[in-house]
C-alpha positions as CSV (number, residue, x, y, z in Angstrom):
1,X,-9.1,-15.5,32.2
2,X,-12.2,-16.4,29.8
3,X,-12.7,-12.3,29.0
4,X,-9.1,-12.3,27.9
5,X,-9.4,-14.8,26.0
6,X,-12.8,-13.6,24.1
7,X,-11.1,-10.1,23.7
8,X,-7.8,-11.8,22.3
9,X,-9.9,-14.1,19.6
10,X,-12.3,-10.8,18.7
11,X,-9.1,-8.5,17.9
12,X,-7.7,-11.8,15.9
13,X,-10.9,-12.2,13.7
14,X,-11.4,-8.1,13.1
15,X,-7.5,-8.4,12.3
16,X,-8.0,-11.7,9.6
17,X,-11.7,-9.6,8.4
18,X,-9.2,-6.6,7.7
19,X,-6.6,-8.5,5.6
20,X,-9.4,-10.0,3.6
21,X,-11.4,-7.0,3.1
22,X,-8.1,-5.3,2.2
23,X,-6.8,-8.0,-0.2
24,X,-10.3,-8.1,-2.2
25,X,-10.1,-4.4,-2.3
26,X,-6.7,-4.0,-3.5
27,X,-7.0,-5.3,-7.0
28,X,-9.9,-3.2,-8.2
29,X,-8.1,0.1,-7.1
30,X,-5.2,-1.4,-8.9
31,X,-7.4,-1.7,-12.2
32,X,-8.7,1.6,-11.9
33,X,-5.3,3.6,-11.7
34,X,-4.4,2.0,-14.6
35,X,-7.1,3.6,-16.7
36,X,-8.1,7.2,-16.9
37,X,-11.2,8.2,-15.4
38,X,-13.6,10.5,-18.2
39,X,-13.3,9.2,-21.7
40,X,-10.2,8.1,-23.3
41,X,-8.8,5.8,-26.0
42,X,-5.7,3.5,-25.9
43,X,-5.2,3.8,-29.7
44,X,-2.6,2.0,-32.0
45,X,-1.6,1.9,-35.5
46,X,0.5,-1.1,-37.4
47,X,2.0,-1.3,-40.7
48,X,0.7,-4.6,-42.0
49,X,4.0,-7.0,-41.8
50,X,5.8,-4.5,-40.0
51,X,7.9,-5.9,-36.7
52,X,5.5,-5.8,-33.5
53,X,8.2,-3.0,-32.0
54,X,7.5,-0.7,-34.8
55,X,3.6,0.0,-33.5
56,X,3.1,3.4,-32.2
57,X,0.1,3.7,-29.7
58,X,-0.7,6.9,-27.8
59,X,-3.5,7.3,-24.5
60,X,-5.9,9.6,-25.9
61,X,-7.5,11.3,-23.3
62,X,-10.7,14.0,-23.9
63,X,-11.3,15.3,-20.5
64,X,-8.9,17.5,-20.9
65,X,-7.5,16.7,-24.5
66,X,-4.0,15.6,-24.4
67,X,-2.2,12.3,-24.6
68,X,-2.1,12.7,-28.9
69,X,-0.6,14.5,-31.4
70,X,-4.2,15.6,-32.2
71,X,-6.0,15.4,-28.9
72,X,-8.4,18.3,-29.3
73,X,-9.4,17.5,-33.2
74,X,-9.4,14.2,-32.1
75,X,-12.0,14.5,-29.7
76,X,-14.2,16.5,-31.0
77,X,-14.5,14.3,-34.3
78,X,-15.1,11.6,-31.9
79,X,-17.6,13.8,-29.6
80,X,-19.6,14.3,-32.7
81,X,-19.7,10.7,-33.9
82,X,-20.7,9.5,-30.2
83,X,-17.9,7.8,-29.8
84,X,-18.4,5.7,-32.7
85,X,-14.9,5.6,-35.1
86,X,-17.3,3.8,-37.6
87,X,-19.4,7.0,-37.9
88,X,-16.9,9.5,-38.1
89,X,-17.8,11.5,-41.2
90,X,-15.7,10.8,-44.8
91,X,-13.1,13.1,-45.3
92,X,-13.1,14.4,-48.7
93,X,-10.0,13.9,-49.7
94,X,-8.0,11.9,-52.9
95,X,-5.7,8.7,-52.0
96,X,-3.3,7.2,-53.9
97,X,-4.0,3.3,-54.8
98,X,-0.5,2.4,-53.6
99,X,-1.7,-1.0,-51.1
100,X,0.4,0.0,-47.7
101,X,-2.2,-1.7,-45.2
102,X,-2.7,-0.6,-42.0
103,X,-4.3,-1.7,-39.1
104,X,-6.2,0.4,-36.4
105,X,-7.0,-0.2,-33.1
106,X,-8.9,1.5,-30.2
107,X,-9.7,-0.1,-27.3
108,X,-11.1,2.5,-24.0
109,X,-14.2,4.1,-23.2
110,X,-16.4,7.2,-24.3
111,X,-19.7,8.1,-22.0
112,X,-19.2,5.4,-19.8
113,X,-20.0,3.0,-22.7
114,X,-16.8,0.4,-24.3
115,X,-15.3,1.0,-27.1
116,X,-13.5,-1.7,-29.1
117,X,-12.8,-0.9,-32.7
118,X,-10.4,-2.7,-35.1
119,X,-10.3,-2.2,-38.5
120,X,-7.3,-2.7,-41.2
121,X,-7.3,0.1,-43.9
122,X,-5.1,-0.3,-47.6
123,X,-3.0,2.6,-46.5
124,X,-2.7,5.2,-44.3
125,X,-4.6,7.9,-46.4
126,X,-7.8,6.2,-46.4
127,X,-7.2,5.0,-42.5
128,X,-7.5,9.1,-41.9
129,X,-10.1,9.9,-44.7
130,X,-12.4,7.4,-42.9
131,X,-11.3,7.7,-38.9
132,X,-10.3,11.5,-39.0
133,X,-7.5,12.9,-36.3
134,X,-8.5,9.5,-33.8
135,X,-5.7,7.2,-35.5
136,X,-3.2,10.7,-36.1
137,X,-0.4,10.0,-33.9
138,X,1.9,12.2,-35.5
139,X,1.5,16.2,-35.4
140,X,1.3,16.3,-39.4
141,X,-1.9,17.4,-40.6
């Protein structure tokens, strides 16, 4: 009676050590569907006093490039740059000084290192002469 007991009690505490392992594991897999494995770029661009609905964001992905109007340019500007929107060369290119502001965001990762970059720009011109194809979410050049 005593070795049935023992047995009983052993398969309850693997059973309990099995729904804690399992509920502990279960949220990290969660988190890491949700993002892309390789380097990739939840980007976003916003009117300045525009309605929140009227954002558009795409999942820019560079391993293979797709996910943006842009993908391939995209990544190669940011590729060069090492990841850094900040140091993607100055297009050469003339703006008008109508003030449209726009705000940029990218928020992912590029070599295994974070990326979190914000920055509002006085219109869309200047948003792609300084970030280049990253914040181009539509397929016009």
């Amino acid at each position: 009676m005593t070795h049935f007991l023992t047995i009983t009690a052993a398969r309850a505490a693997l059973l309990a050590t099995t729904a804690l392992l399992l509920t502990c594991v279960t949220p990290a897999q969660a988190t890491a569907a949700r993002e892309p494995a390789g380097d990739w770029l939840l980007v976003t661009v916003m009117r300045d006093g525009a309605p929140a609905d009227t954002k558009r964001t795409a999942l820019l992905s560079c391993s293979p490039p797709r996910g943006h109007a842009r993908a391939a340019q995209a990544c190669a500007e940011l590729d060069a740059a090492n990841g850094r929107i900040a140091e993607i060369p100055l297009r050469n290119t003339f703006c008008t000084l109508i003030h449209a502001p726009v705000t940029a965001h990218a928020r992912g990762q590029w070599r295994g290192h974070p990326v979190d970059y914000t920055q509002t720009f006085p219109n869309p011109c200047v948003m792609t002469a300084r970030t280049g194809a990253v914040f181009a979410l539509d397929a016009q050049a």
